[in-house]
C-alpha positions as CSV (number, residue, x, y, z in Angstrom):
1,X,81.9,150.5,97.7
2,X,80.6,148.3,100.4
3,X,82.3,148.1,103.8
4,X,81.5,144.6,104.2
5,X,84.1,142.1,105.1
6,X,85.1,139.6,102.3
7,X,84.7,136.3,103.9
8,X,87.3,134.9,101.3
9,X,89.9,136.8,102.8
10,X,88.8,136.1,106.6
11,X,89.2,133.0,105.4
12,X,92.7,133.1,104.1
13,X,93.9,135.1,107.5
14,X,92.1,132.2,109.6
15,X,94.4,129.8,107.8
16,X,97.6,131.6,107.8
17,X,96.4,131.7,111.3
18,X,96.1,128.0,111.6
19,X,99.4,127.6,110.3
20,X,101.6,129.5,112.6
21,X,100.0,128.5,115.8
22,X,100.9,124.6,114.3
23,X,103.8,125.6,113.2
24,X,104.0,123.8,109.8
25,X,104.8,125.8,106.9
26,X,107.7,128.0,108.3
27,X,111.4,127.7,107.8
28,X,112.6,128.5,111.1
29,X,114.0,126.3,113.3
30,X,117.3,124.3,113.8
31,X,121.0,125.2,113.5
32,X,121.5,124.7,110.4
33,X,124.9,126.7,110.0
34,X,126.6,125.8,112.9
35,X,128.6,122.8,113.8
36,X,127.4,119.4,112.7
37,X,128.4,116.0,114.6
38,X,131.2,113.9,113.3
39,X,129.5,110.6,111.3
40,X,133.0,109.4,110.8
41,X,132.7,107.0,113.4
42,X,129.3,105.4,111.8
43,X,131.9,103.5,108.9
44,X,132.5,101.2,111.4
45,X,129.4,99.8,112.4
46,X,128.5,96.3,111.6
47,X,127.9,95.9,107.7
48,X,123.9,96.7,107.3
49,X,124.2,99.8,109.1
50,X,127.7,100.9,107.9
51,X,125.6,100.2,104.4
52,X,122.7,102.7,105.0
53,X,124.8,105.2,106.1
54,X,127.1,105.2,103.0
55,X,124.0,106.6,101.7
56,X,123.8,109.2,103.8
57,X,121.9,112.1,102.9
58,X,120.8,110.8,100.1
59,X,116.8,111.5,98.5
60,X,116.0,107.4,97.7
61,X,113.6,106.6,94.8
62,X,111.5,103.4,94.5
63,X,108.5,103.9,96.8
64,X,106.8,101.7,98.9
65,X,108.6,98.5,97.9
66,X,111.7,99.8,98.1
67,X,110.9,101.3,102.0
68,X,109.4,97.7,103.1
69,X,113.1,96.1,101.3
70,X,115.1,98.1,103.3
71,X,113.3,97.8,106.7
72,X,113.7,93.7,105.9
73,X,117.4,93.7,104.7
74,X,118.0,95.6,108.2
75,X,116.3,93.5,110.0
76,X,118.2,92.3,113.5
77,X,119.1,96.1,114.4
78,X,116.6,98.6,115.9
79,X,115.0,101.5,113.3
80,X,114.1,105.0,113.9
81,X,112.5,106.4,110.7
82,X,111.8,110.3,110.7
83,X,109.1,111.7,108.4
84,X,109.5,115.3,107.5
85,X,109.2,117.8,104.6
86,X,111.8,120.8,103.9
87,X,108.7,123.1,104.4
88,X,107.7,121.9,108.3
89,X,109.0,124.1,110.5
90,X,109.2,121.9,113.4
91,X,110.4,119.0,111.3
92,X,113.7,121.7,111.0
93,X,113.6,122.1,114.5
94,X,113.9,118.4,115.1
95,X,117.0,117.9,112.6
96,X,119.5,119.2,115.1
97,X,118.4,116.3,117.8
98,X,118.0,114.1,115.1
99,X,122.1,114.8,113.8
100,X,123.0,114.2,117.4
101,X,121.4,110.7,118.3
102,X,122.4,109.7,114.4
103,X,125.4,110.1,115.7
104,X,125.3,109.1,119.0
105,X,123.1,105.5,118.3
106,X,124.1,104.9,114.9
107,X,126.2,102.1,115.7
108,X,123.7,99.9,116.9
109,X,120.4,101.9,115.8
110,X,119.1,102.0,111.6
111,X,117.8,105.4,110.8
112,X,115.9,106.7,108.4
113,X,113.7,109.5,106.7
114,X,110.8,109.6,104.8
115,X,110.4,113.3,102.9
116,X,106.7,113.5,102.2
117,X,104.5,116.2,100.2
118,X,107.7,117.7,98.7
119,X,109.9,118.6,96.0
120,X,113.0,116.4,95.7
121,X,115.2,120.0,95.1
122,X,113.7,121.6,97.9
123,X,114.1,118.5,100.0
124,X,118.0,118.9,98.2
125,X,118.3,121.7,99.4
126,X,117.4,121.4,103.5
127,X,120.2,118.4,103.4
128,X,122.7,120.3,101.9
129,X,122.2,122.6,105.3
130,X,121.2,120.3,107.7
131,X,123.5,117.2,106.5
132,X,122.4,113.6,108.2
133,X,124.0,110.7,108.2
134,X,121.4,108.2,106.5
135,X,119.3,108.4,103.9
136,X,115.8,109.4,103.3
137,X,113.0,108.1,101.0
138,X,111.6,110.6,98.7
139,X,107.8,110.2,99.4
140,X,105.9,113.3,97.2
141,X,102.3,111.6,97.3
142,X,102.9,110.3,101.0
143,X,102.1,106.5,99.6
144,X,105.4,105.2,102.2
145,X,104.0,107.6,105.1
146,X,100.5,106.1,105.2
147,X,101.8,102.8,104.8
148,X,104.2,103.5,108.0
149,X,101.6,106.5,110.1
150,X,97.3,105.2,110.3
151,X,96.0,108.5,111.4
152,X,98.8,111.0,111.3
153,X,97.7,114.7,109.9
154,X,101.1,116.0,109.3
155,X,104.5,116.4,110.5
156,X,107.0,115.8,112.1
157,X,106.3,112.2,113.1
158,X,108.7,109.4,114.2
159,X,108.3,105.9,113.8
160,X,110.2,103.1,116.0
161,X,111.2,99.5,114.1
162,X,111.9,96.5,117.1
163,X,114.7,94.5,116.1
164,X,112.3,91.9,114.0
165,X,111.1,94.6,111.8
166,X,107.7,95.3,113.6
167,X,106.7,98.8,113.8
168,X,106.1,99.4,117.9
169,X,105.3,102.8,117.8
170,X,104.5,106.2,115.9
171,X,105.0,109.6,117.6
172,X,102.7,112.1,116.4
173,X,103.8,115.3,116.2
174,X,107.8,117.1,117.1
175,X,109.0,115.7,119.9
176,X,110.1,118.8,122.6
177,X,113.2,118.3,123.5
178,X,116.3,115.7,123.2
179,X,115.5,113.9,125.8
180,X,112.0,112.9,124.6
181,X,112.9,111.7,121.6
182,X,115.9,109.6,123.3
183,X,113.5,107.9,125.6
184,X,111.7,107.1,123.3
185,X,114.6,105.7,121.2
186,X,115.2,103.5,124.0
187,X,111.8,102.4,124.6
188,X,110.7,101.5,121.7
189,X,113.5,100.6,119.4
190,X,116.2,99.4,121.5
191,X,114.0,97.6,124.3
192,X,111.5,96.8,121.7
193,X,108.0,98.0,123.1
Protein backbone atom coordinates (compact mmCIF):
# COMPACT_ATOMS: atom_id res chain seq x y z
CA UNK A 1 0.00 0.00 0.00
CA UNK A 2 1.38 3.33 -0.73
CA UNK A 3 1.55 6.12 1.85
CA UNK A 4 0.91 8.77 -0.55
CA UNK A 5 -1.69 11.32 -0.03
CA UNK A 6 -4.81 11.08 -2.34
CA UNK A 7 -5.14 14.41 -3.79
CA UNK A 8 -8.92 13.67 -4.33
CA UNK A 9 -9.46 13.65 -0.85
CA UNK A 10 -7.13 16.84 -0.09
CA UNK A 11 -9.31 18.09 -2.27
CA UNK A 12 -12.62 17.40 -0.74
CA UNK A 13 -11.12 18.62 2.92
CA UNK A 14 -9.96 21.95 1.10
CA UNK A 15 -13.57 22.38 0.20
CA UNK A 16 -15.27 21.48 3.24
CA UNK A 17 -12.69 23.88 4.35
CA UNK A 18 -13.84 26.59 1.99
CA UNK A 19 -17.23 26.15 3.15
CA UNK A 20 -17.06 26.69 6.85
CA UNK A 21 -14.74 29.60 6.77
CA UNK A 22 -17.71 31.20 4.28
CA UNK A 23 -20.14 30.00 6.09
CA UNK A 24 -22.58 28.75 3.48
CA UNK A 25 -23.76 25.33 3.73
CA UNK A 26 -24.52 25.06 7.52
CA UNK A 27 -27.81 25.21 9.35
CA UNK A 28 -26.79 27.21 12.19
CA UNK A 29 -27.81 30.37 12.88
CA UNK A 30 -30.98 32.42 13.95
CA UNK A 31 -33.61 31.89 16.60
CA UNK A 32 -35.71 30.01 15.07
CA UNK A 33 -37.68 28.55 18.16
CA UNK A 34 -38.02 31.49 20.08
CA UNK A 35 -40.46 34.26 19.99
CA UNK A 36 -41.40 35.72 16.58
CA UNK A 37 -42.69 39.52 16.06
CA UNK A 38 -46.35 40.22 15.89
CA UNK A 39 -47.28 40.91 11.83
CA UNK A 40 -50.74 41.60 13.01
CA UNK A 41 -50.28 45.10 12.60
CA UNK A 42 -49.03 44.68 8.80
CA UNK A 43 -53.17 44.13 7.75
CA UNK A 44 -53.40 47.60 7.99
CA UNK A 45 -51.09 49.00 5.74
CA UNK A 46 -52.18 50.72 2.67
CA UNK A 47 -53.70 48.10 0.15
CA UNK A 48 -50.37 46.95 -2.05
CA UNK A 49 -48.62 46.18 0.89
CA UNK A 50 -51.42 44.80 3.11
CA UNK A 51 -51.66 42.62 -0.36
CA UNK A 52 -48.07 41.15 -0.34
CA UNK A 53 -48.26 40.38 3.05
CA UNK A 54 -51.44 38.28 2.95
CA UNK A 55 -49.06 36.10 1.19
CA UNK A 56 -46.90 35.87 3.75
CA UNK A 57 -44.62 33.15 3.84
CA UNK A 58 -45.63 31.90 1.03
CA UNK A 59 -42.90 29.92 -1.84
CA UNK A 60 -44.39 32.05 -5.26
CA UNK A 61 -44.18 30.28 -8.68
CA UNK A 62 -43.99 32.10 -12.04
CA UNK A 63 -40.28 33.23 -12.46
CA UNK A 64 -38.91 36.11 -13.77
CA UNK A 65 -42.08 37.62 -15.13
CA UNK A 66 -43.90 37.19 -12.24
CA UNK A 67 -40.82 38.92 -9.95
CA UNK A 68 -40.61 42.07 -12.49
CA UNK A 69 -45.01 42.09 -12.09
CA UNK A 70 -44.86 42.39 -8.62
CA UNK A 71 -41.93 44.98 -8.25
CA UNK A 72 -44.26 47.15 -10.87
CA UNK A 73 -47.75 46.61 -9.24
CA UNK A 74 -45.80 47.88 -5.87
CA UNK A 75 -44.51 50.51 -7.37
CA UNK A 76 -44.82 54.05 -5.15
CA UNK A 77 -43.58 52.18 -1.81
CA UNK A 78 -39.92 51.35 -1.12
CA UNK A 79 -38.72 47.30 -1.59
CA UNK A 80 -36.30 45.33 0.27
CA UNK A 81 -35.96 41.91 -1.46
CA UNK A 82 -33.78 39.22 0.47
CA UNK A 83 -32.22 36.35 -1.48
CA UNK A 84 -31.48 33.35 0.49
CA UNK A 85 -31.58 29.44 0.35
CA UNK A 86 -32.70 27.15 3.44
CA UNK A 87 -29.08 25.72 3.20
CA UNK A 88 -27.03 29.26 3.80
CA UNK A 89 -26.06 29.43 7.06
CA UNK A 90 -25.78 33.10 7.24
CA UNK A 91 -28.87 33.56 5.20
CA UNK A 92 -30.46 31.83 8.71
CA UNK A 93 -28.63 34.10 10.67
CA UNK A 94 -30.11 37.11 8.91
CA UNK A 95 -33.86 35.87 9.23
CA UNK A 96 -34.15 37.01 12.85
CA UNK A 97 -33.27 40.78 11.74
CA UNK A 98 -35.10 40.32 8.76
CA UNK A 99 -38.59 39.24 11.03
CA UNK A 100 -37.87 42.31 13.14
CA UNK A 101 -37.59 45.24 10.46
CA UNK A 102 -40.61 43.20 8.47
CA UNK A 103 -42.22 44.10 11.19
CA UNK A 104 -41.01 47.16 12.15
CA UNK A 105 -41.09 48.92 8.31
CA UNK A 106 -43.68 46.95 6.83
CA UNK A 107 -46.13 49.60 6.81
CA UNK A 108 -44.48 51.75 4.63
CA UNK A 109 -41.60 49.34 3.26
CA UNK A 110 -42.48 46.11 0.41
CA UNK A 111 -40.43 43.14 1.19
CA UNK A 112 -39.58 40.30 -0.32
CA UNK A 113 -37.55 37.00 -0.87
CA UNK A 114 -36.09 35.32 -3.49
CA UNK A 115 -35.10 31.41 -2.54
CA UNK A 116 -32.47 30.44 -4.97
CA UNK A 117 -30.53 26.98 -5.68
CA UNK A 118 -33.15 25.09 -3.61
CA UNK A 119 -35.79 22.72 -3.09
CA UNK A 120 -39.27 24.24 -2.60
CA UNK A 121 -39.77 21.54 0.60
CA UNK A 122 -36.69 22.38 2.07
CA UNK A 123 -37.20 26.00 1.51
CA UNK A 124 -40.98 24.78 3.23
CA UNK A 125 -39.51 23.70 5.75
CA UNK A 126 -37.06 26.81 7.09
CA UNK A 127 -40.49 29.05 6.89
CA UNK A 128 -42.41 26.83 8.83
CA UNK A 129 -39.46 27.73 11.58
CA UNK A 130 -38.53 30.97 10.81
CA UNK A 131 -42.10 32.34 9.72
CA UNK A 132 -41.97 35.98 7.77
CA UNK A 133 -44.39 38.06 6.95
CA UNK A 134 -44.13 38.37 3.03
CA UNK A 135 -43.62 36.13 0.49
CA UNK A 136 -40.73 34.79 -1.33
CA UNK A 137 -40.21 33.69 -4.98
CA UNK A 138 -39.13 30.22 -5.46
CA UNK A 139 -36.01 30.68 -7.72
CA UNK A 140 -34.23 26.93 -8.14
CA UNK A 141 -32.07 27.85 -11.34
CA UNK A 142 -31.34 31.44 -9.90
CA UNK A 143 -32.96 32.93 -13.35
CA UNK A 144 -34.79 35.94 -10.84
CA UNK A 145 -31.40 36.41 -8.80
CA UNK A 146 -29.27 37.15 -11.82
CA UNK A 147 -31.72 39.23 -13.18
CA UNK A 148 -31.83 41.27 -9.68
CA UNK A 149 -27.69 40.57 -8.42
CA UNK A 150 -24.67 41.25 -11.79
CA UNK A 151 -21.80 39.66 -9.99
CA UNK A 152 -23.08 38.10 -6.79
CA UNK A 153 -21.31 34.48 -5.95
CA UNK A 154 -23.76 33.48 -3.35
CA UNK A 155 -25.70 34.31 -0.41
CA UNK A 156 -27.13 36.06 1.53
CA UNK A 157 -27.58 39.22 -0.55
CA UNK A 158 -30.10 42.09 -0.27
CA UNK A 159 -31.43 44.15 -2.80
CA UNK A 160 -33.04 47.84 -2.27
CA UNK A 161 -36.15 49.05 -4.77
CA UNK A 162 -36.50 53.28 -4.66
CA UNK A 163 -39.95 54.14 -4.64
CA UNK A 164 -40.16 54.20 -8.79
CA UNK A 165 -39.15 50.69 -8.93
CA UNK A 166 -35.38 51.24 -9.68
CA UNK A 167 -33.06 48.92 -8.07
CA UNK A 168 -30.41 51.42 -6.01
CA UNK A 169 -28.43 48.95 -4.51
CA UNK A 170 -27.26 45.21 -3.88
CA UNK A 171 -25.54 44.16 -0.69
CA UNK A 172 -23.30 41.36 -1.14
CA UNK A 173 -22.90 39.21 1.36
CA UNK A 174 -24.91 38.91 5.39
CA UNK A 175 -25.11 42.02 6.72
CA UNK A 176 -23.47 41.93 10.58
CA UNK A 177 -25.70 43.18 12.63
CA UNK A 178 -29.33 45.02 12.80
CA UNK A 179 -28.21 48.08 12.48
CA UNK A 180 -26.42 47.58 9.09
CA UNK A 181 -28.98 46.30 7.46
CA UNK A 182 -31.46 49.15 8.89
CA UNK A 183 -29.14 51.84 7.59
CA UNK A 184 -29.15 50.55 4.72
CA UNK A 185 -32.96 50.20 4.62
CA UNK A 186 -33.07 53.77 5.13
CA UNK A 187 -30.55 54.67 2.61
CA UNK A 188 -31.41 53.07 -0.02
CA UNK A 189 -35.07 52.27 -0.01
CA UNK A 190 -36.63 54.85 2.02
CA UNK A 191 -34.35 57.91 0.92
CA UNK A 192 -34.00 56.39 -2.43
CA UNK A 193 -30.03 56.30 -3.10
Amino acid sequence: MSSRIRPLPALGLLVLAILAAGGCGGSEGGDYGGQHPDYKPLAKAPPPLSGLYRQGNELLDGGTTAYDKRIEQLRGFPIVVNLWASWCGPCRGEFPILQKLSARYGQKVAFLGINSEDSKDAAATFLREAPVPYPSYNDPDKDIYDTVVDSGIGFPDMAFYNRSGDLTYVHIGAYGDEADLEADLRRYALEGG
